[in-house]
N, C-alpha and C positions, 0 to 999 in steps of 0.2 A: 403503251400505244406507239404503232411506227406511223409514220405516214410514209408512203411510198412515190418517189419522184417521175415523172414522164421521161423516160429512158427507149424511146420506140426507134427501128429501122431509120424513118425518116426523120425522125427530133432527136438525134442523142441527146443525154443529159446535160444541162447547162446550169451549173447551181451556180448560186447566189454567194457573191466573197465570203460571207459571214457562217455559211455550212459548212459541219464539221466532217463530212466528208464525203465526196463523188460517188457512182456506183463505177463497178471497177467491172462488168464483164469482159471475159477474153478474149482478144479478136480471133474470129475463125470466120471456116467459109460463110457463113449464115450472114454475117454481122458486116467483115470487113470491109465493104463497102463502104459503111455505113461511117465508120470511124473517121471522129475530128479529133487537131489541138483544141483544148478547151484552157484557158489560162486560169480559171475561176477553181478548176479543180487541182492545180497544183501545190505544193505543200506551202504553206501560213507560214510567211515570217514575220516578226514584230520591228518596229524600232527599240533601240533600246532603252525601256521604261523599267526603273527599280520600283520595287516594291518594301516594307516591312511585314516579314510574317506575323503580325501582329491578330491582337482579340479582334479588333474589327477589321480587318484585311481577309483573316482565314473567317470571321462571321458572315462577309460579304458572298462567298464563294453559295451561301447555302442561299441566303435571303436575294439573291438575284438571281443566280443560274439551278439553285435546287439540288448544288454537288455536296454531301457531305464531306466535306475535309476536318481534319482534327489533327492536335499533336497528343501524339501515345503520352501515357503515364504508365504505372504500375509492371514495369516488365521488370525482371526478377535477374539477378545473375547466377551464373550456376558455379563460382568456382572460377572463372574466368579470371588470370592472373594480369592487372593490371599493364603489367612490363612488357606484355609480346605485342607488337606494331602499335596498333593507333586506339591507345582508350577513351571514354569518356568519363569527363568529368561534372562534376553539376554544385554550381557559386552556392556558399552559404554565407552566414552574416561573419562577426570576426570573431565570435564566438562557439567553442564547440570542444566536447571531447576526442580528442586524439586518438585513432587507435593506436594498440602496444605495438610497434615492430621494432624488426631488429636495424643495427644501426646502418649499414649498407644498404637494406630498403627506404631506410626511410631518408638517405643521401641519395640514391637514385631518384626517390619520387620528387623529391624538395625541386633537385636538378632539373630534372624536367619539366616539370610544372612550373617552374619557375621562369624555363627558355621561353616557354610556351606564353607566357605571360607578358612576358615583356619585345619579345621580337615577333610573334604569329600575328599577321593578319586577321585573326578570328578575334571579332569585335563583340560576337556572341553574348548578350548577357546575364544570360542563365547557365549556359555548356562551355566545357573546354573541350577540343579535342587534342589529347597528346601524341604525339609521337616519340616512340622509344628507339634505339637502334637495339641490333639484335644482339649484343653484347650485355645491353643491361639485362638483370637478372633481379625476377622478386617472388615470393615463395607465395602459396595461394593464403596466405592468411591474410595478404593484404588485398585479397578480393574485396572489394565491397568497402574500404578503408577510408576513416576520413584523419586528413593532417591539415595540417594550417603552413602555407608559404606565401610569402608577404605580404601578412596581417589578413588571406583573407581562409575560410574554409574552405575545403573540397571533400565532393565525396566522389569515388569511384563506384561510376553508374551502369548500367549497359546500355551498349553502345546506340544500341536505339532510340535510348531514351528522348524524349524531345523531339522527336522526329517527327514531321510536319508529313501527311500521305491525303491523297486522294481517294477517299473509300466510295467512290460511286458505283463501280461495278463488284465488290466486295457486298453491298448492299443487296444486292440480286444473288448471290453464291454463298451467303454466310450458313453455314449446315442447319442454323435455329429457324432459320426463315419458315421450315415446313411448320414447327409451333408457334411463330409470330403470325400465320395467317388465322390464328383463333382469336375472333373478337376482342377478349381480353389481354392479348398478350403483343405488344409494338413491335418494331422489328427492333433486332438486337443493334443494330450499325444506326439507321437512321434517327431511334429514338432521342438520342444525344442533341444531336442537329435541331430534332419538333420543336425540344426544349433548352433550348435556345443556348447550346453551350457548344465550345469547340474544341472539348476532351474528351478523348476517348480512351479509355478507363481498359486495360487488358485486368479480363478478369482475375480474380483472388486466387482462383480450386484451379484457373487452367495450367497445361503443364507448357511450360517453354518452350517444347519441342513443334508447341502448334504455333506459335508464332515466326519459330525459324521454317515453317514449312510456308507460310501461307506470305510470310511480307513480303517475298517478291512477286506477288500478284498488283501490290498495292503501289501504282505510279508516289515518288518521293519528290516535295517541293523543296526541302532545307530543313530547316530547326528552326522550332519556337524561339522567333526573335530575331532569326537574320535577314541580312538585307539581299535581295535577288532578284534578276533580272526576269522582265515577264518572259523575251523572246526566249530563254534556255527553259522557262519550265515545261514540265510535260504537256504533250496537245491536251490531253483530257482537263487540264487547268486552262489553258488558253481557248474562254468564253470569251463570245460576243459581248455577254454581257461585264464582263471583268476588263475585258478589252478597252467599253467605252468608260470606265468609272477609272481608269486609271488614265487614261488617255495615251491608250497605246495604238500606234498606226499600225495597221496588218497590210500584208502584199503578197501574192502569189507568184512561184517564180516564173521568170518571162519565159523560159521555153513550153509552159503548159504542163498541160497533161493528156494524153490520148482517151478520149471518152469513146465506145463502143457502145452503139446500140442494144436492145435486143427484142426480139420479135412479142409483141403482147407486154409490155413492161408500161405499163399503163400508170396513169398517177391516180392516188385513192381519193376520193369527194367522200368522206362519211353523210352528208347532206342525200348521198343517191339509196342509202338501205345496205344491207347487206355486211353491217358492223360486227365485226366478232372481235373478241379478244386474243390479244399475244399474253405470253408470258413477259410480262414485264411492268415497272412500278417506276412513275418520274422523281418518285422521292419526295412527293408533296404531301404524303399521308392519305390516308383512308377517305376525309373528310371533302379532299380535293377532290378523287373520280366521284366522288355522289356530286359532286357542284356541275360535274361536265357533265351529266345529262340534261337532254337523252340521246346526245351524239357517242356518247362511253354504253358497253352492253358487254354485261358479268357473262363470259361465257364457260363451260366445261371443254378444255382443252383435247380431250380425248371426244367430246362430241365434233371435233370439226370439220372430218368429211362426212358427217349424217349431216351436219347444216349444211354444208357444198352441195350435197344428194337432193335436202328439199329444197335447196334454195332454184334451184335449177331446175326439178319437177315441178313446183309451182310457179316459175315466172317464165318461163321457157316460153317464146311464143310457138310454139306445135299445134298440130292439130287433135295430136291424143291427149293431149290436158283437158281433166273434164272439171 
């Protein structure tokens, strides 16, 4: 469901600090008159509030604002040689099978796993990330390898792994959606979120390739467990409601933003009639649009200019309406 703002000739828009974003028509002859600075609609910046991406920090994102966020698990490596720039690593206890390598790889890995350990900034406590220079060199067998360097394990992860994303509009684009709209079948992204968990699980059969096509659709907060600033995450994380729970100040910049009217940009009252449906779902579940009636109405999307048609032949005030 959208609701649509009063955007008219003589009222440009004028939203409210806590909206996540202004309508943005183009000035031209129609309008330009019409165009104000508006300060309300300029870009959100926060003070600076840290966070933990932690189980109930990323649990919050859903149970206030309705955004599915999750940290990935299950991504697979393909071969991916450890040594070339920046791998990932992932803490195990100090116990562990070694794999077999040869003695040069496993004095490069030690080495830098080791730098990384003791002088890197990344306080991270599930992930390493290493950096290698381009000189070191290590063979693909130690893809995927685990070694022990000072007393603790690692394993060589991909580099995704642990990756903290914002799947709200992944939610609405995910290809199963067309089969999660059968009664019996959840949707594949938000179901995680219903029940009440903040992993999300790359499945078993899928091939690699569709996660290296599809993750950069998916806005990135950090990794499971670090520590990070609200004002640098992505807008689509930075909620009203996330906003007040951590107690972070927002401010829009002081030169504004040029808001332009536009002729008939009317704001919607569903209270007046005339309710149809968009394509689209808040991420609250099924159970929630049955609760918003009878202000919510199941439309056929392809029927929407035959509702435009009747809605018009029958309330038109005319004289040929019989």
């Amino acid at each position: 469901r959208l609701g649509f703002q009063e955007n008219t000739l003589s009222s440009p828009a004028r939203i409210s600090p806590t909206a996540a974003q202004c309508p943005i028509p183009k000035r031209n002859v129609v309008n330009e008159h019409s165009c104000v600075r508006q300060p309300t609609c300029g870009p959100m910046t926060f003070n600076n509030t840290y966070l933990t991406l932690d189980n109930s920090t990323i649990r919050a994102w859903y149970t206030l604002s309705y955004r599915p966020v999750y940290y990935v698990t299950g991504l697979k490596l393909r071969n991916e040689k450890p040594c070339n720039g920046v791998s990932r690593w992932w803490r195990h206890g100090e116990t562990c099978t070694e794999t077999a390598l040869d003695n040069k790889t496993i004095s490069t890995l030690t080495f830098n796993i080791g730098r990384a350990m003791n002088t890197s900034e990344d306080n991270n406590p599930y992930v390493l990330d290493v950096k290698f220079k381009p000189s070191h060199k290590c063979g693909v067998e130690a893809s995927g390898a685990w070694i022990k360097v000072n007393g603790v394990c690692w394993e060589h992860v991909h580099a995704d792994l642990y990756n903290v994303y914002d799947f709200s509009e992944w939610a609405f684009k995910h290809p199963g959606n067309i089969r999660a709209r059968q009664p019996v079948h959840p949707n594949p992204i938000l179901k995680w979120a219903q029940e009440g968990s903040i992993i999300l699980p790359f499945p078993h059969g899928d091939q690699m390739e569709r996660w290296e096509e599809y993750e950069k659709l998916f806005p990135r907060l950090g990794r499971f467990g670090d520590k990070v600033n609200f004002n640098f995450l992505p807008s689509s994380a930075q909620t009203p409601e996330m906003a007040e729970m951590l107690g972070a100040i927002g401010s829009h910049q002081d030169e504004g933003f040029e808001s332009c009217g536009s002729p008939g940009e009317a704001a919607s009252d569903p209270v007046l009639g005339h309710r149809f449906s968009l394509a689209l779902d808040d991420g609250k579940g099924d159970d929630h649009w049955q609760n918003r009636a009878p202000l919510v109405r199941d439309q056929n999307l392809k029927a929407q200019k035959t509702i435009a048609w009747y809605s018009i032949a029958f309330r038109s005030p005319d004289q040929l309406r019989q």
